[in-house]
Steps between C-alpha positions, in 0.01 A plus 500: 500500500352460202384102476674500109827611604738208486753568720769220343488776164673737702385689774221700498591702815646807471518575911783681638482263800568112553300307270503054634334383158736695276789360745324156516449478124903600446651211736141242416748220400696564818177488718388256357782237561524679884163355553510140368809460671351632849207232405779224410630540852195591723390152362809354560507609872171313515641183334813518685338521873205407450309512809798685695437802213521877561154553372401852600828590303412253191168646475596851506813449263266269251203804539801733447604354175135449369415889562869566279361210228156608472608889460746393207195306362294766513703704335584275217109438472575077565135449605596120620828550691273807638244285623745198640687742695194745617346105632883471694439857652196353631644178615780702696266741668331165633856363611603792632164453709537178608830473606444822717225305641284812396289244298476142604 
């Protein structure tokens, strides 16, 4: 694709076949919310239980919702929220890690 398309114009694609950023650009708003309110409660587990946390599954549900908040980012060209949520991505792969005792 073209890097001066801008997919929130209206889609570019004209494929016969699924498309996920002309579905992801439609329902953004939606997506959007999804994910800070996955965040909201992964970190509320955390709060809540503290040390007695499910962290494997708050890591992969707070990595989930940073992959769905950096796409939308992306795609609305928000170079910050972009770069906070590509650093969480990080952050979860290393939680995900550690509490698999992969990395210690």
């Amino acid at each position: 694709m073209p890097a001066d398309v801008d997919l929130l114009a209206s889609p570019a694609h004209s494929y016969k076949h699924f498309d996920m950023n002309t579905f992801i650009v439609r329902h953004l708003k939606t997506i959007e919310m999804i994910g800070v309110l996955m965040r909201i409660f992964s970190f509320s587990l955390v709060s809540w239980f503290g040390p007695k946390s499910p962290f494997m599954f708050v890591w992969i549900f707070n990595t989930t919702d940073a992959v769905m908040l950096t796409w939308c980012s992306t795609l609305k060209r928000d170079t910050a929220y972009l770069v906070l949520n590509a650093f969480w991505i990080l952050v979860g792969i290393v939680g995900i890690l550690r509490a698999g005792n992969i990395l210690h």
